[in-house]
C-alpha positions as CSV (number, residue, x, y, z in Angstrom):
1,X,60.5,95.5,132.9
2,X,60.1,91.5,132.7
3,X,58.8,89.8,136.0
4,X,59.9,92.7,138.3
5,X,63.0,92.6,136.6
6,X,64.3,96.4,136.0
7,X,67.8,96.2,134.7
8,X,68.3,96.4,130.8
9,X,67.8,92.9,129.0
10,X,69.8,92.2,125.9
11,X,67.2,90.6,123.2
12,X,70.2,89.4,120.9
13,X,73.6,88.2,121.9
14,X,76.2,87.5,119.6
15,X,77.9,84.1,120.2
16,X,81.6,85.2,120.3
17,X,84.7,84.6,121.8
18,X,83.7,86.3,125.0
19,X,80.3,84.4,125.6
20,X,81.6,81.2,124.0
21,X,84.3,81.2,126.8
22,X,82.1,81.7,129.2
23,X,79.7,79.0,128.1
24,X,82.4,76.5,128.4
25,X,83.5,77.3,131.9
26,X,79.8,77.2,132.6
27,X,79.8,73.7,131.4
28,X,82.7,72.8,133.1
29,X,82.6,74.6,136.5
30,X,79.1,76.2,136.7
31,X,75.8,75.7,138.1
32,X,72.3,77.7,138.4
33,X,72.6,78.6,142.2
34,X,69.0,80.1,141.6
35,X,66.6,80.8,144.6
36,X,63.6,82.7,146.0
37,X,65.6,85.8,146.8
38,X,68.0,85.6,144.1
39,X,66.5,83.9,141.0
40,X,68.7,84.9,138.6
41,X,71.9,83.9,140.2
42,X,74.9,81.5,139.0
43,X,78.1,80.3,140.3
44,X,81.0,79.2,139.0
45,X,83.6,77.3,141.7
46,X,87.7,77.7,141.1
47,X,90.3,76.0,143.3
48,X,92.8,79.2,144.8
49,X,95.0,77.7,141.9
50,X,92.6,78.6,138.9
51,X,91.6,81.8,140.6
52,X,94.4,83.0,140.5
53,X,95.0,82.1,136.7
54,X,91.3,82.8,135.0
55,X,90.0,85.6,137.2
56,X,91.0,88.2,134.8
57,X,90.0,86.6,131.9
58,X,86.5,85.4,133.3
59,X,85.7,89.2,134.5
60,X,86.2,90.2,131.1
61,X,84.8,87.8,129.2
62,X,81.6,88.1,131.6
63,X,81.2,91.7,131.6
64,X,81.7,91.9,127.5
65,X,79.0,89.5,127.3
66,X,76.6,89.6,129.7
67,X,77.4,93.0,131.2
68,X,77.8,91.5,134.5
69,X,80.0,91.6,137.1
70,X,81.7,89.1,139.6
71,X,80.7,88.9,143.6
72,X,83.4,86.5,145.0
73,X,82.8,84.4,147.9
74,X,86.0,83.1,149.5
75,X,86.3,79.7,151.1
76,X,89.6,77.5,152.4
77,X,90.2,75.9,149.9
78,X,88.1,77.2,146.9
79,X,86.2,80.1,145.7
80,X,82.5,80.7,144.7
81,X,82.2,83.1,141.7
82,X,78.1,84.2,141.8
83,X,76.9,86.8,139.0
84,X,73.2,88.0,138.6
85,X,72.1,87.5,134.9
86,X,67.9,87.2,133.7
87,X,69.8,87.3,130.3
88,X,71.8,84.1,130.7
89,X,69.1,82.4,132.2
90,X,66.9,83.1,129.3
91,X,70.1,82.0,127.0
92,X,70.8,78.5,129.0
93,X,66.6,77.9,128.8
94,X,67.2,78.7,124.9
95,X,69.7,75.7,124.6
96,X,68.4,73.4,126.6
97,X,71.4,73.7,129.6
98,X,69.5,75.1,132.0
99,X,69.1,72.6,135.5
100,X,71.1,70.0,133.5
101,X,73.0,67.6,135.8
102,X,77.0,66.3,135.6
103,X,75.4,63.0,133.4
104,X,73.0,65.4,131.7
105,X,75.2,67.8,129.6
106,X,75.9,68.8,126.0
107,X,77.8,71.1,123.7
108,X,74.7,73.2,122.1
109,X,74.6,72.6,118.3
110,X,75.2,76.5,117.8
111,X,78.8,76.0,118.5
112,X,79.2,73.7,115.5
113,X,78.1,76.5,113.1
114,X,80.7,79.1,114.2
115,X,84.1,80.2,113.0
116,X,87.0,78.1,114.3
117,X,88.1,81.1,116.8
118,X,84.8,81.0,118.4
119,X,85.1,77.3,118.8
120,X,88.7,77.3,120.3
121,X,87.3,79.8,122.9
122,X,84.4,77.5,123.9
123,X,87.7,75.0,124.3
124,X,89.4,77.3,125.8
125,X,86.8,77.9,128.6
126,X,86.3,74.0,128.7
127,X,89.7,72.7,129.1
128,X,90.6,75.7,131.9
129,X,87.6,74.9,134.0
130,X,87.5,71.3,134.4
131,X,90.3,70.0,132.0
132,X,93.7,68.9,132.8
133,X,97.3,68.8,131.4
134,X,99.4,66.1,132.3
135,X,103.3,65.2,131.1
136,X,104.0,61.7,132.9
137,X,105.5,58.6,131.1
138,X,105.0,55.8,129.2
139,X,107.7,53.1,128.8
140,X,110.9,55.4,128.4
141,X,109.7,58.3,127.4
142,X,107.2,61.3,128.8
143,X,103.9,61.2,127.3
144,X,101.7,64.2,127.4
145,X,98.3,64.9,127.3
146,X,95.5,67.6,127.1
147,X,92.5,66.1,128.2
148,X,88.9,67.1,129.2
149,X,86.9,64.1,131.7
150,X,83.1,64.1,132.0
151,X,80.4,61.5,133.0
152,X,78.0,62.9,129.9
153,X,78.7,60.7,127.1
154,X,76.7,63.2,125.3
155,X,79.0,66.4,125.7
156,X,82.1,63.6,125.4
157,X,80.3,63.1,122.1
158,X,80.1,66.4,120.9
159,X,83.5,67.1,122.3
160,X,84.8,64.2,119.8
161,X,82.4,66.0,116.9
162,X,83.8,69.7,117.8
163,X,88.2,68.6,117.7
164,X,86.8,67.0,114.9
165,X,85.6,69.8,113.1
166,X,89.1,71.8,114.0
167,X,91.0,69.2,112.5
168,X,91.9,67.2,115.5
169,X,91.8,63.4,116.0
170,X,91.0,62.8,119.6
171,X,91.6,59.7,121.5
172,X,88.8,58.5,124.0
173,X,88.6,56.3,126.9
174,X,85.7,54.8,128.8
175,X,85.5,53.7,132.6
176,X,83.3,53.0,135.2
177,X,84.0,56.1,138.1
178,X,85.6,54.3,141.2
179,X,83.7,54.2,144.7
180,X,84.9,57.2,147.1
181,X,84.0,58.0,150.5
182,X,83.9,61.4,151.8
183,X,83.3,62.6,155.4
184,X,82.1,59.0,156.0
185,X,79.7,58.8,153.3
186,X,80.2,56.5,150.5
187,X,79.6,57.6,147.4
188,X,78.9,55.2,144.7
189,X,78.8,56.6,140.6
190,X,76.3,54.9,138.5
191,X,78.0,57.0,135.7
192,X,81.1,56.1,133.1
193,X,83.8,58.4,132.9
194,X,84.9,59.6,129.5
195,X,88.1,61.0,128.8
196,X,88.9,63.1,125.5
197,X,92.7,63.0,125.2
198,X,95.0,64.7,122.7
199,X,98.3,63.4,123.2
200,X,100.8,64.2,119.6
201,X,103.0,67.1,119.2
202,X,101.5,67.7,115.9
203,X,98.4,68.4,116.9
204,X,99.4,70.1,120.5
205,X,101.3,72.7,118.8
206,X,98.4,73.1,116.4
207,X,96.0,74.0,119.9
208,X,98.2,76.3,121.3
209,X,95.9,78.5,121.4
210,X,93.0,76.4,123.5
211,X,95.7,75.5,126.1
212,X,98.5,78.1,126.3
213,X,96.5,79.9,129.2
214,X,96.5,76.8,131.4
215,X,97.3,76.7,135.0
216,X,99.8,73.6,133.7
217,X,100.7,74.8,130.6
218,X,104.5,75.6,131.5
219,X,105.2,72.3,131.7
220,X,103.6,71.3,128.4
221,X,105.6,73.7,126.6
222,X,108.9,72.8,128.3
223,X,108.0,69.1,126.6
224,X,107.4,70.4,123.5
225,X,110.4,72.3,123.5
226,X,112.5,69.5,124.6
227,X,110.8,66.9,122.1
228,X,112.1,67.1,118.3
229,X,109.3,67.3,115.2
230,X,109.0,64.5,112.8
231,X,111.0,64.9,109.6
């Protein structure tokens, strides 16, 4: 029992693929949607498009790690994922995520001291949630891209350190986010936008395995297939 809490608490969690996975969607798509009534709750919030992609692997990844399960709330054009989890909350207060804002977030320094597998899940769960895939052209030829966008130069930052660490050689780029207006209220970022772009056939073949799952990958590997390696 913890706080009225009566469900079993995990004391130790292994960081594996499962709970690395989900910590990168969490960083991507998630928030703490924590109240009175429900102060253990999160949500995670999926276009139809990447419901219908990740919702598999997101129930499993969840309930192998946190031994929760999914309540799906269903909206036009998006869906809320909300689980229940005292033990997450306790894990995101361990590393420092919990309440961080879009500008605030970071990759925790645990996922630098795993094995590489561990670390291309993390990616994995990073790149499907708020990543992108994109095969458009530059001069004469298509030029494609796996990218990840954030207005945290700090989790850009440790983005950089973790491809690093797997052998990759990023590209970044740095902008100011433009002025939108939304149901008649302009909105006006005081944040940069940083992009973390992989873009050579050397190294996209060589992360398969982060982006093979993607709701875009099919076009990716039709590139790939089409485009010759360097003698």
């Amino acid at each position: 029992f913890f706080n009225n809490h009566t469900r079993e608490l995990r004391l130790h969690l292994e960081l594996d693929e499962s709970l690395a996975y989900v910590l990168g969607w969490f960083l991507g798509d998630g928030n703490a949607a924590c109240t009175d009534h429900n102060p253990n709750r999160f949500t995670l919030s999926l276009g139809m498009d990447k419901a219908e992609m990740y919702m598999r692997a997101l129930t499993r990844a969840l309930q192998h790690s946190l031994g929760v399960r999914l309540i799906s709330e269903r909206h036009r054009t998006h869906i809320h994922l909300h689980f229940h989890s005292l033990t997450f909350k306790l894990l995101l207060t361990r590393l420092g995520l919990l309440g961080k804002r879009a500008h605030e977030k970071f990759i925790p320094d645990e996922l630098f001291n795993v094995t590489p597998t561990v670390q291309q899940a993390f990616l994995r769960g990073l790149i499907q949630s708020d990543g992108y895939i994109t095969v458009g052209r530059t001069g004469r030829s298509p030029s494609p891209v796996v990218g990840y966008c954030t207005v945290s130069r700090r989790l850009a930052d440790g983005l950089v350190m973790l491809y690093r660490q797997l052998g990759y050689l990023p590209r970044t780029t740095r902008r100011r986010c433009a002025t939108h207006t939304s149901s008649g209220i302009r909105f006006v970022s005081r944040h940069d936008r940083h992009d973390i772009l992989l873009s050579t056939k050397e190294q996209l073949l060589r992360m398969r395995d982060v982006w093979a799952a993607h709701k875009d990958a099919p076009r990716l590997r039709t590139w790939l297939a089409c485009i010759p390696s360097r003698p």
